[in-house]
MIBAMAR-515694 format. One record per atom (N, C-alpha, C): x, y negated, z. Coordinates in steps of 0.05 Angstrom, whole numbers, plus 5000, padded with zeros to 4 digits. Atoms other than C-alpha are relative to their C-alpha. Layout:
! residues N
[node [X Y Z]]
...
//
This chain:
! residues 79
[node [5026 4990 4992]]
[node [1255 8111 0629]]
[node [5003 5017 5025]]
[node [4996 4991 4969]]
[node [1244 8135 0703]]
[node [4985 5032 4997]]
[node [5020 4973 4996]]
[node [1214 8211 0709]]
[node [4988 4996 5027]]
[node [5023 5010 4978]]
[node [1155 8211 0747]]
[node [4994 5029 5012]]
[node [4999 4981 4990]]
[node [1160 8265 0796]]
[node [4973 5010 5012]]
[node [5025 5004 4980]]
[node [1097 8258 0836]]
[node [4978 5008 4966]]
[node [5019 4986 5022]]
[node [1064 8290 0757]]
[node [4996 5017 5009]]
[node [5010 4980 5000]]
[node [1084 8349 0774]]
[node [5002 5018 5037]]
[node [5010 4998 4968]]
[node [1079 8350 0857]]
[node [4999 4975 5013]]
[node [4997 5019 4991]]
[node [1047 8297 0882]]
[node [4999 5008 5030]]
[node [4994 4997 4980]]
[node [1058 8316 0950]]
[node [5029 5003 5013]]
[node [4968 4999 4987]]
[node [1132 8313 0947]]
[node [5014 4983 5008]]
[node [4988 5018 4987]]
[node [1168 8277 0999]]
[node [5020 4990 5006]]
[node [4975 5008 5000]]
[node [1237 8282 0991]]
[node [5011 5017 4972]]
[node [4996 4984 5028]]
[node [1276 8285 0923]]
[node [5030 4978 5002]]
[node [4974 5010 5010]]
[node [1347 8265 0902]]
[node [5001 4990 4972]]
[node [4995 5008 5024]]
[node [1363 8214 0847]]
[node [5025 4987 5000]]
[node [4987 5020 5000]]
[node [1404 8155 0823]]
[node [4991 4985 4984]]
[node [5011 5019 5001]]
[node [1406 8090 0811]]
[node [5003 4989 4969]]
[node [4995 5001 5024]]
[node [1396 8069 0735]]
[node [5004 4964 4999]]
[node [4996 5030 5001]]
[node [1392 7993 0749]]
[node [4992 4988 5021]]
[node [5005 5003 4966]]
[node [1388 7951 0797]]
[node [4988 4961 4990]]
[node [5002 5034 5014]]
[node [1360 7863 0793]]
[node [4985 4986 5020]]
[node [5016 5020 4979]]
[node [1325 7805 0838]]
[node [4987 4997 4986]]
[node [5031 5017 5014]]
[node [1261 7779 0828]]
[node [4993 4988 5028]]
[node [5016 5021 4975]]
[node [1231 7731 0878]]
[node [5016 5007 5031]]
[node [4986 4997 4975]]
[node [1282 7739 0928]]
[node [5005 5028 5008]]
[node [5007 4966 4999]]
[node [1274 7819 0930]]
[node [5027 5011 4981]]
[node [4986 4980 5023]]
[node [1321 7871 0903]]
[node [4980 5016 5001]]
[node [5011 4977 5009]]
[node [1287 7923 0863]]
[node [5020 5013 4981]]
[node [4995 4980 5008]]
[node [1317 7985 0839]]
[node [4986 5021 4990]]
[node [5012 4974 5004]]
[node [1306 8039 0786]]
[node [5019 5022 5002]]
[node [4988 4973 4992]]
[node [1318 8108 0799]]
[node [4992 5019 4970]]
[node [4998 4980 5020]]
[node [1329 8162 0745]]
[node [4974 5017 5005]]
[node [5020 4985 4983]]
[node [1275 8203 0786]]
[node [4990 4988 5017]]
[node [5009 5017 4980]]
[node [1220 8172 0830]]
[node [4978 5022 5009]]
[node [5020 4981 4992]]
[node [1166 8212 0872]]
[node [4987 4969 5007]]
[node [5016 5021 4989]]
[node [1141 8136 0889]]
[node [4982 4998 4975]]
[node [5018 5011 5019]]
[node [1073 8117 0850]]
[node [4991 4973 5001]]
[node [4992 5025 5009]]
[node [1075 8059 0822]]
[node [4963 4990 5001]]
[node [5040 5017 4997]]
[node [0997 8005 0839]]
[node [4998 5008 4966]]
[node [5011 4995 5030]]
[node [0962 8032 0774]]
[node [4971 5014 5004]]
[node [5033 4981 5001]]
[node [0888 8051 0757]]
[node [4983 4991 5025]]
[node [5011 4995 4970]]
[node [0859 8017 0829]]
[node [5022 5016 5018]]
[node [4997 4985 4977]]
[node [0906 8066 0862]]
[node [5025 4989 5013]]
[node [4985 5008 4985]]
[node [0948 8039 0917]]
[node [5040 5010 4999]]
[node [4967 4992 5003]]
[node [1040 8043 0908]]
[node [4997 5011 5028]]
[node [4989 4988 4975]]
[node [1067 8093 0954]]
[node [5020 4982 5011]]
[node [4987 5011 4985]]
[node [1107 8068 1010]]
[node [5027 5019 5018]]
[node [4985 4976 4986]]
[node [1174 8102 1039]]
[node [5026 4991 5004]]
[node [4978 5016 4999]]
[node [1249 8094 1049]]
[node [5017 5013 4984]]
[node [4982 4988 5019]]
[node [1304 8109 1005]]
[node [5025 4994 5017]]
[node [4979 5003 4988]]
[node [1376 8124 1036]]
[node [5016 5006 4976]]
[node [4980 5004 5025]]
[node [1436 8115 0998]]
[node [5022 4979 5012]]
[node [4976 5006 4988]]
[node [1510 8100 1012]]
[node [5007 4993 5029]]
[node [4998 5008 4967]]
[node [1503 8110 1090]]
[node [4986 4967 5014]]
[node [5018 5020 4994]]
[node [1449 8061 1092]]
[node [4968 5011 4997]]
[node [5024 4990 5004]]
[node [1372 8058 1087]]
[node [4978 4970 4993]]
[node [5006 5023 5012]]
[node [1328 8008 1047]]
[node [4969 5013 5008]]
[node [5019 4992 5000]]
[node [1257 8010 1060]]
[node [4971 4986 4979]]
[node [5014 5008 5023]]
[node [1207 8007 0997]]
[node [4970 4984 5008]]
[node [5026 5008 4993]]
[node [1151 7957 1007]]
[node [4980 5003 4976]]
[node [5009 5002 5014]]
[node [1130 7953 0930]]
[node [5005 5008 4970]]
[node [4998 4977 5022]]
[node [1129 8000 0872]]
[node [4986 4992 4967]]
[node [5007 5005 5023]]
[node [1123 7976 0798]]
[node [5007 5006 4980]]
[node [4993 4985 5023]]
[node [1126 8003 0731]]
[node [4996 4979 4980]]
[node [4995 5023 5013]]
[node [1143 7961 0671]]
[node [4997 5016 4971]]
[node [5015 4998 5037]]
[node [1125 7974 0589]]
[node [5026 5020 4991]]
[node [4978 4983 5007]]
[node [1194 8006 0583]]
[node [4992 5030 5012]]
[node [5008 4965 4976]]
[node [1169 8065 0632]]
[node [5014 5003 5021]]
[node [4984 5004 4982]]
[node [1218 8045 0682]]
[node [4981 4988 5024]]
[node [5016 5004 4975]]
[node [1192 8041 0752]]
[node [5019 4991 5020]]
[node [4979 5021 4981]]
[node [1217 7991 0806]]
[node [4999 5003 5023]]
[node [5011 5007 4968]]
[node [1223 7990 0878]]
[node [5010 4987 5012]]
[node [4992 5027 4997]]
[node [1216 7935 0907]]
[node [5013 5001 5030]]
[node [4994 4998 4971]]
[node [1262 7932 0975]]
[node [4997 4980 5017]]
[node [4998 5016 4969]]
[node [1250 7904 1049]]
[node [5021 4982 4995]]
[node [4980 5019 4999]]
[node [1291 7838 1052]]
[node [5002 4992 5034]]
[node [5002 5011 4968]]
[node [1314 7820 1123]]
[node [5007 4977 5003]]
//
């Protein structure tokens, strides 16, 4: 289950986690994070958009989804 940071500041723009799993879907890697400040498309309201750095790289999040388990995905830029 992902903790949803953006409960208790949604205005926070940088936060340190790690990676609890990682999987393809439609050509995409998505990754969950232990901790996410990204909000996941829910209720009408639009997934945040942002980049996540990690191991002297930088992945950039196009699509943010949360799944029945409570685990929240992000979906990464493919080049």
């Amino acid at each position: 289950m992902t903790t949803r940071l953006y409960h208790d500041d949604s205005g926070l723009l940088a936060f340190s986690s790690r990676v609890t799993d990682a999987r393809e879907n439609g050509g995409r890697t998505q990754i969950a994070l232990a901790e996410t400040a990204f909000y996941p498309t829910s209720g009408g309201q639009p997934f945040d958009t942002g980049i996540l750095c990690f191991a002297g790289t930088e992945a950039r999040v196009v699509d943010v989804l949360d799944d029945d388990a409570g685990m929240v995905w992000h979906v990464l830029e493919t080049e």
